[in-house]
C-alpha positions as CSV (number, residue, x, y, z in Angstrom):
1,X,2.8,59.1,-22.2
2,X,5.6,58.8,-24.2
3,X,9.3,59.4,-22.5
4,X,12.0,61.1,-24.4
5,X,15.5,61.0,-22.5
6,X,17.9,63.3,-23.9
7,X,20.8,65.3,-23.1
8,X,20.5,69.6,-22.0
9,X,23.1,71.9,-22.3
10,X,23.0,74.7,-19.6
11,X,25.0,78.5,-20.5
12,X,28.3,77.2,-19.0
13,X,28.1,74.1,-21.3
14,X,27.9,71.4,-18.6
15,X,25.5,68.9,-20.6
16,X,22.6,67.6,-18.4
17,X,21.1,64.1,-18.9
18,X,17.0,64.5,-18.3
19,X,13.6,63.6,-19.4
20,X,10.8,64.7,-21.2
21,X,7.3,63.9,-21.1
22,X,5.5,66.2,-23.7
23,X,2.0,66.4,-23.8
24,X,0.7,67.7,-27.5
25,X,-1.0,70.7,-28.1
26,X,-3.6,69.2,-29.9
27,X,-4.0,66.8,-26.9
28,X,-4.7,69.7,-24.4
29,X,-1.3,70.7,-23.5
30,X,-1.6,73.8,-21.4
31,X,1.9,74.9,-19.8
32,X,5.3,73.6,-19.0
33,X,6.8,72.3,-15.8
34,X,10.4,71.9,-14.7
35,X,10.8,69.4,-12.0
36,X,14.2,69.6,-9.1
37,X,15.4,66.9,-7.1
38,X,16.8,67.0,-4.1
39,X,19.9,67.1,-2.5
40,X,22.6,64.8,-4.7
41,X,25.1,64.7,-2.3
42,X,22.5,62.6,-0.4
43,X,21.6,60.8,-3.3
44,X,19.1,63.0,-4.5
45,X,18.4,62.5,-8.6
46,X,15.2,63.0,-11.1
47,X,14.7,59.7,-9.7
48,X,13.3,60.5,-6.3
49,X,10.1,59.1,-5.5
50,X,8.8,62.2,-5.1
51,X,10.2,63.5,-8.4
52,X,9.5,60.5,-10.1
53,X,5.0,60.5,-9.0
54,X,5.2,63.7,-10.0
55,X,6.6,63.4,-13.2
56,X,4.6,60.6,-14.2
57,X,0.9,62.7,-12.8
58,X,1.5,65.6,-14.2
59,X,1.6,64.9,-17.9
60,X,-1.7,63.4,-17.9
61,X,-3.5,66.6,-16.5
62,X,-2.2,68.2,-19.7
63,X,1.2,69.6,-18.2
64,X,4.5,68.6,-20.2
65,X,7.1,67.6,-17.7
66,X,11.2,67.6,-17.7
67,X,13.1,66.2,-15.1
68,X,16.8,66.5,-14.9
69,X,19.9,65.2,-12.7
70,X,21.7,68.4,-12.2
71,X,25.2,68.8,-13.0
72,X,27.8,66.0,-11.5
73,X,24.6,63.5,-10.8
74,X,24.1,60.2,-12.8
75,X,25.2,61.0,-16.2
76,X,25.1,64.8,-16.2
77,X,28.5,66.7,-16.6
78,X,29.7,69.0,-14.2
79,X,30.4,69.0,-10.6
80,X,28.0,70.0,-7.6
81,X,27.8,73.6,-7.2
82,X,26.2,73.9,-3.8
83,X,23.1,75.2,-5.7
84,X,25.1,78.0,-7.7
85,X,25.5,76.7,-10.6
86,X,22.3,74.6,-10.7
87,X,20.4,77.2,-11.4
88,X,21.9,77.2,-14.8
89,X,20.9,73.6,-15.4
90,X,17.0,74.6,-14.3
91,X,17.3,77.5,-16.9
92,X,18.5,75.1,-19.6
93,X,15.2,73.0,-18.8
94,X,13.2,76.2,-18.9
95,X,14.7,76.4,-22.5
96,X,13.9,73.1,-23.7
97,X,10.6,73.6,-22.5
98,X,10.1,76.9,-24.7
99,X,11.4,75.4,-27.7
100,X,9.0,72.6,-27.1
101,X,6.3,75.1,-26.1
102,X,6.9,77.9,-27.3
103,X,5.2,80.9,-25.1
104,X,3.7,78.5,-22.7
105,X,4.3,79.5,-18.9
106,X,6.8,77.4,-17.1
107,X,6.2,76.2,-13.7
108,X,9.2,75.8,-11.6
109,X,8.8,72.7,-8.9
110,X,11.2,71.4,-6.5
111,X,11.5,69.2,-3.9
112,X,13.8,70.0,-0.7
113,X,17.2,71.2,-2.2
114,X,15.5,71.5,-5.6
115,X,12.9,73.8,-4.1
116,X,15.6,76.1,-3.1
117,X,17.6,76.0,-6.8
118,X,14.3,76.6,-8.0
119,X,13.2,79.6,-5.8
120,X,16.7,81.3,-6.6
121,X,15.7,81.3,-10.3
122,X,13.7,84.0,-11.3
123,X,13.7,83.5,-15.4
124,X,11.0,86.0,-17.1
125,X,9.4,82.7,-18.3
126,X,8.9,81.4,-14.9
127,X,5.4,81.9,-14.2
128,X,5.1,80.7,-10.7
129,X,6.9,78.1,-8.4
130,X,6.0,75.1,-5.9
131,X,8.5,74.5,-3.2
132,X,7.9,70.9,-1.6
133,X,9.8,70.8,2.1
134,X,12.3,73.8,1.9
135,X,15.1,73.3,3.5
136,X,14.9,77.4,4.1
137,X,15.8,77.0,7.9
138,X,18.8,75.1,7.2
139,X,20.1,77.0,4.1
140,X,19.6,80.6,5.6
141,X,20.2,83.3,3.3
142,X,18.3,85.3,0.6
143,X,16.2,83.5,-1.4
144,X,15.7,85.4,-5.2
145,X,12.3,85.2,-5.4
146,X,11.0,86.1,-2.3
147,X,9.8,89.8,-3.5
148,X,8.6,88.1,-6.5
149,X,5.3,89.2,-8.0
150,X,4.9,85.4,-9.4
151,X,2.5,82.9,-7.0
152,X,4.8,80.9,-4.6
153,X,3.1,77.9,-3.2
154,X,5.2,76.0,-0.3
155,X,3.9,72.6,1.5
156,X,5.7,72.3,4.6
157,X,5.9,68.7,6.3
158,X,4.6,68.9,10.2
159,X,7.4,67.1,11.3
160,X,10.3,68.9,9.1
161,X,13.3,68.1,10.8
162,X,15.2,71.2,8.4
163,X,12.6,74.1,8.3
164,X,9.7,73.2,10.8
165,X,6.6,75.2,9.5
166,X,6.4,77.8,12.5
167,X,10.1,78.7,11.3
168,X,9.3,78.3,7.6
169,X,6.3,81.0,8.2
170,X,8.3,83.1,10.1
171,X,11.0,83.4,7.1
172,X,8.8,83.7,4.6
173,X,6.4,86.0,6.0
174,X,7.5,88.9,4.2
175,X,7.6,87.3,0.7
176,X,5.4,88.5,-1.8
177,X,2.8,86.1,-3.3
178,X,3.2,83.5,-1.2
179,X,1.1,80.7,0.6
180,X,2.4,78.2,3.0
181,X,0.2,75.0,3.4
182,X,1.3,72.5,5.9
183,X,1.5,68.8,5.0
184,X,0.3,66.9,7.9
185,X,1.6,63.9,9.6
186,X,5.3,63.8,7.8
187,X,8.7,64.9,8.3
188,X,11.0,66.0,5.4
189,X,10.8,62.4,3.6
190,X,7.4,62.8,3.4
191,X,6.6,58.8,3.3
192,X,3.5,57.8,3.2
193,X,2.8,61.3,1.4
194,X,4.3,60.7,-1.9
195,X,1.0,60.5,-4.2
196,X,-1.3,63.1,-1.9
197,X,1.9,65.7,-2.2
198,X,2.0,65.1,-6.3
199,X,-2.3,65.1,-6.2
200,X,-2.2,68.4,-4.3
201,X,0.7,70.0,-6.8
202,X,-1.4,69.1,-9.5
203,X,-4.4,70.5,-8.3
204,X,-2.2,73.7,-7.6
205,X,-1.1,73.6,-11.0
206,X,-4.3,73.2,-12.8
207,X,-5.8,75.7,-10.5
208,X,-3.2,78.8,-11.2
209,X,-3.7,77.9,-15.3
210,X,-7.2,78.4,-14.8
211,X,-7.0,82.0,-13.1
212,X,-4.5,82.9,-15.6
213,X,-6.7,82.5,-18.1
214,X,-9.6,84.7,-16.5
């Protein structure tokens, strides 16, 4: 699949270096998906390993894929926000995505910090998120889309050393929408989960396009 690396511009003009792996209409493309990284300031980038099976799996099941460094990472502008900010540079990838796609839904995944950047942005063209290991424990505080109407699918690590998943239940247990799926025999680095974690978003993925079409 062909890789386009260009440069985003979010609303505040901070310009965002990121990649693009767009998957043709004619070729099957079905919806969009914006991919969040984790944590820069513990050298976090859209080259994770997590981020980076992901982006490479999820173009071939018909899904075009943008990853991004958010703002003061690698080559993007800006400086780290605390995830404030960041959730400008998501919705310029959400933007890219609908001028590539135009009307497509956009599916927001994130991994760790990402997930929660991702969960605070609640865009109109969002149609659904995927929060991998949630730091929701350790970053306590109101999350946007928890009352959401939109599907919100979390996989919590059994050994998360940030959000364990019998605190992660607890805190999202009033959240609309939302399924909590524990990913066994991890922590919050998930090795030696990398490519059964992208497999299982996938299969997420493909799923929720299906019953959006019935």
């Amino acid at each position: 699949m062909p890789i386009e690396t260009v440069m985003i511009d979010a609303l505040d003009g901070v310009q965002l270096r990121a990649d693009l792996a767009r998957v043709d209409p004619a070729d099957g493309a079905a919806a969009g998906v914006v991919l969040t990284h984790p944590h820069p300031l513990y050298g976090g980038d859209r080259f994770n390993p997590i981020v980076d099976a992901l982006f490479g799996l999820l173009p071939t099941a018909g899904l075009t894929t943008i990853r991004f460094d958010f703002r003061g990472v690698n080559e993007s502008g800006g400086t780290h926000d605390d995830g404030d900010s960041e959730r400008l540079d998501v919705v310029a990838a959400i933007e890219l995505l609908d001028f590539v796609q135009p009307d497509a839904p956009v599916w927001l995944v994130g991994y760790s910090f990402g997930a929660l950047v991702a969960l605070n942005v609640v865009d109109p063209r969002v149609a659904g998120w995927i929060a991998i290991a949630p730091p929701l424990a350790a970053f306590p505080g109101r999350i946007l889309a928890d009352t959401d109407h939109r599907p919100k699918l979390l996989l919590v690590p059994q050994h998360d050393q940030y959000s364990p998943p019998e605190t992660t239940a607890t805190i999202v247990e009033p959240w609309a929408a939302t399924e909590m799926r524990v990913v066994e025999s991890c922590d919050h680095f998930l090795v030696g989960r990398v490519q059964p974690i992208a497999e299982t978003v996938v299969e997420a993925l493909v799923d929720g396009l299906r019953r959006r079409r019935r």
